[in-house]
C-alpha positions in Angstrom: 45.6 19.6 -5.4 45.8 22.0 -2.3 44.3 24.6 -4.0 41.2 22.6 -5.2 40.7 21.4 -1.9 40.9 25.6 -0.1 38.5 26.8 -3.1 35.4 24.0 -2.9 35.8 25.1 1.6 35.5 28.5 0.1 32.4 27.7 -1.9 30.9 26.0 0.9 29.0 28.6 2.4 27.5 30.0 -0.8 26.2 26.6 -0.7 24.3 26.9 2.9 23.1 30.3 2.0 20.7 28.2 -0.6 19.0 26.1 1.5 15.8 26.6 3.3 15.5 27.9 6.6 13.1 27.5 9.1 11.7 29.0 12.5 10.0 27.8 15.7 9.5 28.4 19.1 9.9 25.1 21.4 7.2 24.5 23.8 9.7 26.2 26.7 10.1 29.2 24.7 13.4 28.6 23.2 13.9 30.6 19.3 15.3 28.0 16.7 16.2 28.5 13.3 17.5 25.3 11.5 17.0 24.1 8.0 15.1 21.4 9.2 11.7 21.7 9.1 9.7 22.5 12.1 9.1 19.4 14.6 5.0 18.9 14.6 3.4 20.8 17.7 6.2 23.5 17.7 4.6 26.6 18.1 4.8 29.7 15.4 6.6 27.8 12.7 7.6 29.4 9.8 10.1 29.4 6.7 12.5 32.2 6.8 13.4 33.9 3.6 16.2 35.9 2.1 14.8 39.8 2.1 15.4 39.1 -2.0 12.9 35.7 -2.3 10.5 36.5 0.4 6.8 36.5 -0.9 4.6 39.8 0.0 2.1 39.3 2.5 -1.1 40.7 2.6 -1.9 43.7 4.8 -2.8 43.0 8.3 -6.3 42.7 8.6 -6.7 42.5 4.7 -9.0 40.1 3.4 -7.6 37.0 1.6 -8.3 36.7 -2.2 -10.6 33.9 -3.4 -8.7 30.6 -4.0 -10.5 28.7 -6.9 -9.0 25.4 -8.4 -10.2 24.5 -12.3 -10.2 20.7 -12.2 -12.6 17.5 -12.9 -11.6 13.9 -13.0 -8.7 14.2 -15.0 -7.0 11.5 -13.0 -3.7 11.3 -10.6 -2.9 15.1 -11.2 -6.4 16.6 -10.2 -6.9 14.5 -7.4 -3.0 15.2 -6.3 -4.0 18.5 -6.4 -7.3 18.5 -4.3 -5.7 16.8 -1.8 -3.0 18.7 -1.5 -5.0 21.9 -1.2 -7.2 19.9 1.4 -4.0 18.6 3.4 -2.8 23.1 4.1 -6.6 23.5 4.8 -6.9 25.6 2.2 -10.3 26.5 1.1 -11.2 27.1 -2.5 -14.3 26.8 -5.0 -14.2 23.9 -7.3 -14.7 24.9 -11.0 -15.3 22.0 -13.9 -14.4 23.7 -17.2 -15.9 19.9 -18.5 -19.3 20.7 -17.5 -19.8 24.5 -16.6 -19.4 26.7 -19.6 -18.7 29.7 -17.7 -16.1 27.7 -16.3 -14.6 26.9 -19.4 -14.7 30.5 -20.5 -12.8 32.1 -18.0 -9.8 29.1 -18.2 -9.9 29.5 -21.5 -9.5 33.3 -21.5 -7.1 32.9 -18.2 -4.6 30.8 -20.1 -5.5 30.3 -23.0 -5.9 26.5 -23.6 -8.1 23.8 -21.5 -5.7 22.5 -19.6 -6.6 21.5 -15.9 -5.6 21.6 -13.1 -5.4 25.5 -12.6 -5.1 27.1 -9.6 -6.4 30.8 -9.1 -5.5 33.1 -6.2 -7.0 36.7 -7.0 -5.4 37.6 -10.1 -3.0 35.8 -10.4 -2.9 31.9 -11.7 -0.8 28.8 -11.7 -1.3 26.2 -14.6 -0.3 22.9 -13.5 0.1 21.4 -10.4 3.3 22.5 -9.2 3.5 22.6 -5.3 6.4 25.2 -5.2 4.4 27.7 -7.1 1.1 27.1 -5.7 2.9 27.9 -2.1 4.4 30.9 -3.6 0.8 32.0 -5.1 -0.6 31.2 -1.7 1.7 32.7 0.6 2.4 35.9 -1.9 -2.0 36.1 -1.0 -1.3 35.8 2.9 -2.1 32.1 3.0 -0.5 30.0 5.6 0.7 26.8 3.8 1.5 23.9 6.0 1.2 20.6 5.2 -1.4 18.8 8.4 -3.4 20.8 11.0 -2.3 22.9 13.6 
């Protein structure tokens, strides 16, 4: 019994190093890193990431890729998605593979079926609204995703 209890202490910090971790300065200038996220007003906040996970940025200076979202009413999950896009402030062109047939070309040569919502970012495209890899797709572009305003 001894021995089950001294290996799951021993597996304990493998299970810390998986959690997210966050950065912030506090408004007197203190450095925090916690995996809490950042209290609101804190100034440059950020999510830390392992060297191995951490999304490339785009060169300083570079210009952001286009952000365009392939939607129309198709209920809960389109609307979910706009707002979610609108909450980070993103901005982004509004496709409607339904009604503009160049629209509808280029999903369906993207990925293949018309299937909405889709988010492009360049190149590069998510289909589905998954918040996780819509934030990788965004940050991987330079995008600052925060949920709220500054």
């Amino acid at each position: 019994m001894g021995r089950w209890i001294w290996l799951g202490l021993l597996c304990l910090p493998l299970v810390s190093q998986a959690a997210e971790m966050y950065r912030w300065v506090s408004p007197s200038g203190v450095i925090t890193y916690s995996d809490s996220a950042p209290p609101v007003g804190a100034a440059q906040p950020a999510r830390v990431y392992r060297e191995s996970e951490a999304p490339s940025e785009a060169a300083p200076g570079a210009e952001k890729p286009a952000v365009v979202l392939y939607a129309f009413a198709c209920g809960p999950l389109c609307d979910d998605a706009m707002a979610w896009l609108a909450e980070r402030n993103i901005t982004y062109s509004l496709k409607n593979p339904q009604t503009e047939a160049e629209a509808a070309t280029e999903l369906k040569k993207m990925t293949g079926v018309m299937e909405v919502p889709v988010l492009r970012v360049g190149d590069k495209h998510h289909k589905g609204f998954e918040p996780a890899n819509w934030t990788r797709l965004l940050t991987g572009a330079g995008y600052a995703v925060r949920a709220g305003k500054p």
